[in-house]
GUDO-127898 format. One record per residue (C-alpha): residue in three letters; x, y, z. Coordinates in steps of 0.1 Angstrom, whole numbers, padded with zeros to 4 digits, always signed. Layout:
! residues N
ALAXYZ...
***
This chain:
! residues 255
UNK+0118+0172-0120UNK+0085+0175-0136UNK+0048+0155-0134UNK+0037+0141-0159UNK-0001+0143-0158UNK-0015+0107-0147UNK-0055+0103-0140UNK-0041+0074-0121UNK-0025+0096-0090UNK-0046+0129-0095UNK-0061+0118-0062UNK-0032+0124-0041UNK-0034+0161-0043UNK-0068+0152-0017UNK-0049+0135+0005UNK-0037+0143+0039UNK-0001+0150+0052UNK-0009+0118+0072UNK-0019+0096+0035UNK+0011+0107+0019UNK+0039+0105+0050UNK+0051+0064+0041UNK+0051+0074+0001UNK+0076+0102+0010UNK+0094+0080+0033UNK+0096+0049+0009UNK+0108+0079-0015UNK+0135+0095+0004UNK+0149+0072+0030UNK+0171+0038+0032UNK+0165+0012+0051UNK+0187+0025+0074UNK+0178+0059+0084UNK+0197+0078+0054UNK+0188+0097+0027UNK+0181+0083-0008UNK+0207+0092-0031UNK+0182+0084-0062UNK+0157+0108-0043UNK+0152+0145-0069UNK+0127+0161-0048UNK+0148+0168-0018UNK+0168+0190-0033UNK+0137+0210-0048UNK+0131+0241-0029UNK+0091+0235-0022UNK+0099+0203-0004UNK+0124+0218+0018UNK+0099+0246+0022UNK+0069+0230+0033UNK+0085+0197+0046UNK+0067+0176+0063UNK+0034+0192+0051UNK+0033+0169+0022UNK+0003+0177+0008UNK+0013+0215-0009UNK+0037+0191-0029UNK+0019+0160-0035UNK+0029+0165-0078UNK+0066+0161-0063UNK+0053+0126-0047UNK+0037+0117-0079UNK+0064+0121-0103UNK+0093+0110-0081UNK+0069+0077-0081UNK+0071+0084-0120UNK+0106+0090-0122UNK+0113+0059-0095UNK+0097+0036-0119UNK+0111+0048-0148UNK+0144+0040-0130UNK+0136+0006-0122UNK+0124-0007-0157UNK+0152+0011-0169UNK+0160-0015-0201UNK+0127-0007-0214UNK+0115+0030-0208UNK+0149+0045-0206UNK+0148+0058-0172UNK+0121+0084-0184UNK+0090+0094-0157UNK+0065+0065-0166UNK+0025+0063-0160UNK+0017+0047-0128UNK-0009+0020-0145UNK+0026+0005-0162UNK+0042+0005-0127UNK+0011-0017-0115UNK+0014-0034-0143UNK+0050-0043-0136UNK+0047-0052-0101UNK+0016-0076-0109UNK+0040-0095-0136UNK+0064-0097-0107UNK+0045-0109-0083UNK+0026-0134-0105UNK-0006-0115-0109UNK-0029-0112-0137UNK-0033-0077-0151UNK-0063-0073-0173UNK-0057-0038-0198UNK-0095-0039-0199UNK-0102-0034-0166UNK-0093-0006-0147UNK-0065+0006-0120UNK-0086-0001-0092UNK-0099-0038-0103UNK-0061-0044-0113UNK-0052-0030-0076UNK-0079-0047-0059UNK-0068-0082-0076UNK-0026-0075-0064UNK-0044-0070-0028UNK-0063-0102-0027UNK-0033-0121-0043UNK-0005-0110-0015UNK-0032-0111+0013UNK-0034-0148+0005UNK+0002-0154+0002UNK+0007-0139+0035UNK-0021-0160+0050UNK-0001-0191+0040UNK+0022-0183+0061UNK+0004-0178+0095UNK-0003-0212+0114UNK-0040-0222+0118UNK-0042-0207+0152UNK-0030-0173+0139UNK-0057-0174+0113UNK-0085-0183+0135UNK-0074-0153+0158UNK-0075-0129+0124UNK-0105-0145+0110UNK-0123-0136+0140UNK-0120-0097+0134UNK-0129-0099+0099UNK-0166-0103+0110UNK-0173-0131+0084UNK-0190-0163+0099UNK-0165-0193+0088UNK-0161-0225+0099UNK-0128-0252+0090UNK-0112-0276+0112UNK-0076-0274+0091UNK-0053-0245+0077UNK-0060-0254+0040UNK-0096-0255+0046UNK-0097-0219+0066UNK-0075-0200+0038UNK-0100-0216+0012UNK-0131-0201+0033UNK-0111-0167+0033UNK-0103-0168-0004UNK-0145-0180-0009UNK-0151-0149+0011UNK-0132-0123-0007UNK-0143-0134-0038UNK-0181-0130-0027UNK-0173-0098-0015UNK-0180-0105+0026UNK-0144-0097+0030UNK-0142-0062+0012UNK-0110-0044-0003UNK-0109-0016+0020UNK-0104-0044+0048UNK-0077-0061+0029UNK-0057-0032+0021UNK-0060-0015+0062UNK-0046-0048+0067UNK-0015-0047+0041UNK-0012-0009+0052UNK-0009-0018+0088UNK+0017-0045+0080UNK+0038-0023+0056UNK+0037+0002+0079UNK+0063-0019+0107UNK+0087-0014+0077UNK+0090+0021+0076UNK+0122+0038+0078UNK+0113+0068+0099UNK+0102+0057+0132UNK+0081+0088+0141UNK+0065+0081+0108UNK+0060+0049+0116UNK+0043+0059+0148UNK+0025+0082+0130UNK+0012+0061+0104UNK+0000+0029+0128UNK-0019+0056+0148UNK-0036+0069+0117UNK-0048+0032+0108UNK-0060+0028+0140UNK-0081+0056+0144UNK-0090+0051+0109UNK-0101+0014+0113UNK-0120+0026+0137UNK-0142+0049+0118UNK-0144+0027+0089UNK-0154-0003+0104UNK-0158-0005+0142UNK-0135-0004+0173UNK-0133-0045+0172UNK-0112-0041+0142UNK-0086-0022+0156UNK-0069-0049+0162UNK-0056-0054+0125UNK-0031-0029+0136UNK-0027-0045+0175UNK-0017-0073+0192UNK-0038-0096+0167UNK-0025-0078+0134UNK+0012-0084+0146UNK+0005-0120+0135UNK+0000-0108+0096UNK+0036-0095+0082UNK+0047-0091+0044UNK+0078-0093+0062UNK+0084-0124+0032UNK+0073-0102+0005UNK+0101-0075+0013UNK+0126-0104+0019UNK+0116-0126-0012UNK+0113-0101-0039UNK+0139-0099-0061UNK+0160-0065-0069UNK+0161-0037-0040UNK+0134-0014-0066UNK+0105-0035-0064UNK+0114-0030-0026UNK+0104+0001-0034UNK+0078+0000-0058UNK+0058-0029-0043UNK+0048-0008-0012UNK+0043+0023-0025UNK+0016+0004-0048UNK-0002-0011-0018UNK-0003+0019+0000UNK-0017+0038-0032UNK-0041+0014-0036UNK-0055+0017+0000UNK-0055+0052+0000UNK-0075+0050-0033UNK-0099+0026-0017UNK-0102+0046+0013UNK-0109+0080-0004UNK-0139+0064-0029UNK-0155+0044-0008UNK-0159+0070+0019UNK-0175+0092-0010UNK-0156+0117+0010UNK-0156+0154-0004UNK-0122+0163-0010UNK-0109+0203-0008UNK-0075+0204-0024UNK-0051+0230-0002
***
């Protein structure tokens, strides 16, 4: 199994263990606890060495995302590794969002974020919204649903609401989906302590009590075709981690 160089995932090999433990689990694990029959990089003998230190084979990650993708759109690359922009690109089309080829991954990302954000907000009654609207740190006001979700949408689009909120919110909802439950645990603590440092202790609660409110639990269950199961998470949680890793300006030491 080989990587095919792709500017678009370069940035995993700065990731943690941590950042990369629900891409190898959405890789390598059913639903139900088992391993992934489609999964090639189990069998390789650096993941079995170094397992679960993810991060001294994140190029396995990236092109079994590759590969997986190639798999899915099968009737038009042939099963061959493909980029991960065309994956984006594939999963915005599927879930009805526009894809510009002039701007770049992270505007493309950033406008899949906003789009299922909303989608899920539709789905929370107006007392759930008022109760997430009120860790968001945005001053809003609406007496009805329809008039809240519009204030949110006016928000994001002027920026008060950022991307790195919006995707440590779809993170922290994904991450009740995960097939491993120490990974789960693993991961929900990581969110927490990292909503912490990014924006406050108040905000914790995207990933509490409050944040329980917020599922994509209709995204997993309405998409059609058990790939884009796949692909659609793994694309959220690249996106954060993107988000995360350039907005923090952090300075990254490959291992």
């Amino acid at each position: 199994m080989s990587y095919l160089p792709d500017r678009d995932l370069e940035f995993l090999k700065f990731c943690t263990h941590e950042d990369l433990g629900f891409l190898v689990n959405q890789l390598t694990q059913t639903s139900g606890g088992k391993q992934r029959i489609s999964s090639k990089m189990v069998h390789l003998d650096r993941f079995k060495t170094h397992f679960p230190q993810h991060k001294k084979y994140w190029n396995l990650i990236a092109g079994e995302i590759q590969i997986y993708g190639g798999h899915a759109f099968a009737n038009i690359f042939a099963g061959s590794g493909v980029s991960y922009r065309s994956i984006l690109k594939r999963v915005c089309k599927k879930l009805n969002v526009s894809f510009s080829d002039e701007k770049s991954t992270e505007a493309n990302e950033v406008m899949l974020l906003s789009k299922v954000m909303m989608q899920s907000l539709e789905r929370l009654t107006f007392e759930e919204l008022q109760a997430l609207v009120d860790q968001f740190q945005v001053d809003l006001h609406a007496n009805t649903k329809s008039s809240l979700i519009s204030e949110i949408n006016r928000s994001i689009t002027l920026g008060k609401i950022t991307p790195r909120l919006i995707a440590t919110l779809l993170t922290g909802s994904l991450a009740k989906f995960a097939f491993n439950r120490s990974l789960k645990y693993g991961l929900l603590k990581f969110l927490k302590i990292g909503a912490s440092k990014w924006f406050g202790k108040a905000l914790t609660a995207f990933t509490g009590p409050i944040g329980l409110a917020f599922t994509l639990t209709w995204l997993i269950h309405d998409l059609f075709g058990p790939d884009y199961k796949i692909l659609v998470p793994i694309v959220i949680h690249i996106a954060f981690l993107r988000i995360i890793y350039k907005e923090q300006g952090k300075t990254l030491q490959a291992a």
